[in-house]
C-alpha positions as CSV (number, residue, x, y, z in Angstrom):
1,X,35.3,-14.9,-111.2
2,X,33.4,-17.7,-111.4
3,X,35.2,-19.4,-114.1
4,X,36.9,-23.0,-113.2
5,X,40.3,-23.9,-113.4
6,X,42.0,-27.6,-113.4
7,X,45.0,-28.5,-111.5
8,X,47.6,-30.8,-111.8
9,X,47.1,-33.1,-108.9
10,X,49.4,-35.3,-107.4
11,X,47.1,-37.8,-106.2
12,X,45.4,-41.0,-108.3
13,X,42.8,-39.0,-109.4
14,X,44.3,-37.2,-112.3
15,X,43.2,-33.4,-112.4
16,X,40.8,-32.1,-110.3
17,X,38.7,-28.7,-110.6
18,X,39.3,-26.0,-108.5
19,X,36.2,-24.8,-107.1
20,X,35.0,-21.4,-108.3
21,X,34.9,-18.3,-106.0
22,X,36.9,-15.4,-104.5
23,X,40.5,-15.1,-104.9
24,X,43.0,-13.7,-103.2
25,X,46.7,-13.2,-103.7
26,X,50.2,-11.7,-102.0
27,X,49.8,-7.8,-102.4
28,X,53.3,-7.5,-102.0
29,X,54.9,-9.9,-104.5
30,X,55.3,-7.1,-107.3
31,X,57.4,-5.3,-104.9
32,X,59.5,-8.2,-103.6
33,X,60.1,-9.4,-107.4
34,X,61.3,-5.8,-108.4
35,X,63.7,-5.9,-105.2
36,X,64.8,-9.5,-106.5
37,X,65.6,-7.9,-110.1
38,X,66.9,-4.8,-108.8
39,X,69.3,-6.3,-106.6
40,X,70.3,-8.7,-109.2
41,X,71.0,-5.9,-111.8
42,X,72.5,-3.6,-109.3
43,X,75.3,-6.8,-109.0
44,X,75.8,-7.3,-112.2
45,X,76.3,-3.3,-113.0
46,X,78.7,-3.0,-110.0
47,X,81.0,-5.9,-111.7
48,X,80.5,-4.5,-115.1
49,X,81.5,-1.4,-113.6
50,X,84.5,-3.1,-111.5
51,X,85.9,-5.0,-114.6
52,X,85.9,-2.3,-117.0
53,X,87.4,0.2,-114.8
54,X,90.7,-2.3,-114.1
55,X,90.1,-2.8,-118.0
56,X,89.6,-6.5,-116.9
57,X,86.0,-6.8,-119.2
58,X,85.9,-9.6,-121.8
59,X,82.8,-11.7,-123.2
60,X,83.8,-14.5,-120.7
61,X,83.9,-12.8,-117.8
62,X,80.9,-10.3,-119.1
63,X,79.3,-14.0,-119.0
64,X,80.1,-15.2,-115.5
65,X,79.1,-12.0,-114.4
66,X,75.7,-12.4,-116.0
67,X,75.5,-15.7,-114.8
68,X,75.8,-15.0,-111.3
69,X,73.3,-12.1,-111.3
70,X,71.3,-14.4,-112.9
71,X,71.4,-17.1,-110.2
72,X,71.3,-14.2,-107.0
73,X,67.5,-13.3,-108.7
74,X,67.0,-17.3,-109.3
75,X,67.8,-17.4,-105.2
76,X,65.7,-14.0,-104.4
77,X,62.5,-14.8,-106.9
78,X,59.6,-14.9,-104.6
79,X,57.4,-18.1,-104.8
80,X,53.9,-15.9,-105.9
81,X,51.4,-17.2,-103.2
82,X,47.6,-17.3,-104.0
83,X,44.6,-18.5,-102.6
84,X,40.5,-19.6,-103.7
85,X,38.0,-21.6,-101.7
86,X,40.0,-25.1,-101.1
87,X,42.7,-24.2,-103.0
88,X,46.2,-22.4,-102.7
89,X,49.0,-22.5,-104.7
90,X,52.5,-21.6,-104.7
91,X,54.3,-21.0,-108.0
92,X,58.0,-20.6,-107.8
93,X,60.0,-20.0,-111.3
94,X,59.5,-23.3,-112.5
95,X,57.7,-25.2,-109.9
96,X,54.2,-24.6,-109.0
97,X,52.7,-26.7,-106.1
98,X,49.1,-27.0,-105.2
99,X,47.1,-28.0,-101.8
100,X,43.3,-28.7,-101.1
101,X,43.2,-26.5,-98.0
102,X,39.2,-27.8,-97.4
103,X,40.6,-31.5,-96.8
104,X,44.1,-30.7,-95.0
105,X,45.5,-33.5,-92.8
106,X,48.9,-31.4,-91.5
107,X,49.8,-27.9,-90.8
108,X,53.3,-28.1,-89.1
109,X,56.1,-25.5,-88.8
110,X,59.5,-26.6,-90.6
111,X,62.8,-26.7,-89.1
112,X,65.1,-24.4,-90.7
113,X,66.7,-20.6,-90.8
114,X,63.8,-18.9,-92.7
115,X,60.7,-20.0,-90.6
116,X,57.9,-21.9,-93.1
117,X,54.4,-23.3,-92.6
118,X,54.1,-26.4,-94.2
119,X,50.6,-27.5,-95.2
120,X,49.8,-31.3,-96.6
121,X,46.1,-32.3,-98.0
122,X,44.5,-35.6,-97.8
123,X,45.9,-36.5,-101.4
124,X,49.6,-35.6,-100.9
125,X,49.7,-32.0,-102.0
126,X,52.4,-30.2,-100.2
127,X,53.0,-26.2,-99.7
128,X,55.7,-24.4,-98.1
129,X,54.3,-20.8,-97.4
130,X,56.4,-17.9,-95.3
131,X,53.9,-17.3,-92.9
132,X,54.7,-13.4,-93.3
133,X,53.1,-13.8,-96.8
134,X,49.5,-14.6,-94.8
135,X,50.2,-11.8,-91.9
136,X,50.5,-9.1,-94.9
137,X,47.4,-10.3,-96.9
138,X,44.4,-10.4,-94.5
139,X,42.5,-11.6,-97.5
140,X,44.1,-15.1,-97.7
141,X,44.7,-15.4,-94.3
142,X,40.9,-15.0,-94.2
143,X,40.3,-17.8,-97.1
144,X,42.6,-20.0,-95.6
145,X,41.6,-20.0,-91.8
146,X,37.9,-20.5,-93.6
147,X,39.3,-23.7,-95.4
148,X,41.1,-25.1,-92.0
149,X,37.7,-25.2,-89.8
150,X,36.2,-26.8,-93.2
151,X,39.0,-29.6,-92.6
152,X,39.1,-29.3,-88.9
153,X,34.8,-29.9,-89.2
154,X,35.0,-33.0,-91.8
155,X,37.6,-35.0,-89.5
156,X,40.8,-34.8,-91.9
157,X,43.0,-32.6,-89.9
158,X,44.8,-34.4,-87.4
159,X,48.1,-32.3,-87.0
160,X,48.4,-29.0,-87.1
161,X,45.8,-27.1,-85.2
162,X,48.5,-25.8,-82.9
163,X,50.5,-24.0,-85.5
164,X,47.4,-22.4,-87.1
165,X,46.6,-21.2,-83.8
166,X,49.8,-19.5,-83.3
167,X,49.6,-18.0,-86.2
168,X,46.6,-17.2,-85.8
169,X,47.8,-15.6,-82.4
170,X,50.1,-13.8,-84.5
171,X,48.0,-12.0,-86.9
172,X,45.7,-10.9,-84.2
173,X,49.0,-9.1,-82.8
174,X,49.8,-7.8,-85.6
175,X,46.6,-6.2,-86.5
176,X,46.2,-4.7,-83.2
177,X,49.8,-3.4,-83.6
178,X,49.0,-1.6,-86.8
179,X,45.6,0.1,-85.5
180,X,47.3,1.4,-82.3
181,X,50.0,2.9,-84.7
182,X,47.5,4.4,-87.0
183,X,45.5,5.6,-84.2
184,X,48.6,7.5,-82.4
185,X,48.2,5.5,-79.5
186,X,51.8,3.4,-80.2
């Protein structure tokens, strides 16, 4: 727990230490990458399956057919999302990103189908989080609304207070949307 861990930063400074402390990270990405792979493989056994019963199967085809599962779990892979004091990261299949959530300057909400938050530190770090991710884990939503009044209080975040209220705003409805239903009264 209390080890310390450098990051790659993308700032003039080189790496940076991560400072030590609690962690928390998305409960649910073990589910949503077994989904990913399931789907995938349930694709590529229904072509198999396809091909071989029109006797159509051969090694190229058995190849494009494996290719394009392949690419439907590249497309569903979740980004794993975690979270320490002043730091969260994002790592994707072959990207990770990194963003000092203690010195943040923006928090905006990008344009686009799938509905992102979009967090950018002091140095140029960038994150793009589903905001679901922090409405499921209460833990890093906890960390990370402790981080924002640390930026909010030093002066370095400028933009952004609205979207954190609002999801913020969210959560809270959320919450009180699960304890009526576990309480019988919803």
């Amino acid at each position: 727990m209390g080890r310390r861990f450098t990051l790659a930063s993308t700032g003039a400074q080189g790496t940076r230490a991560a400072p030590p402390g609690p962690f928390a990270q998305d409960i649910h990405w073990v589910g949503e990458m077994r989904s990913a792979l399931g789907v995938a493989l349930l694709l590529l056994a229904a072509l198999f399956a396809m091909d071989a019963g029109f006797g159509e199967l051969d090694v190229a085809r058995g190849a494009l057919w494996t290719g394009l599962a392949g690419l439907l779990f590249t497309v569903l892979h979740p980004p794993r999302v975690s979270v320490r004091p002043g730091v969260l990261i994002t790592r994707g299949l072959l990207v990770t990103s990194t963003v000092r959530t203690d010195s943040l300057v923006s928090v905006r909400w990008s344009d686009g189908v799938a509905q992102r938050m979009v967090l950018q530190d002091k140095e140029g770090g960038q994150v793009e989080i589903d905001p679901t991710v922090m409405i499921r884990n209460p833990a890093m939503w906890h960390r990370l609304d402790t981080d924002t009044r640390t930026s909010v209080r030093r002066g370095t975040l400028l933009h952004g207070t609205t979207a954190l209220r609002q999801l913020a705003q969210r959560i809270d409805r959320e919450t009180a949307h699960t304890v009526f239903k576990a309480s019988g009264l919803r």
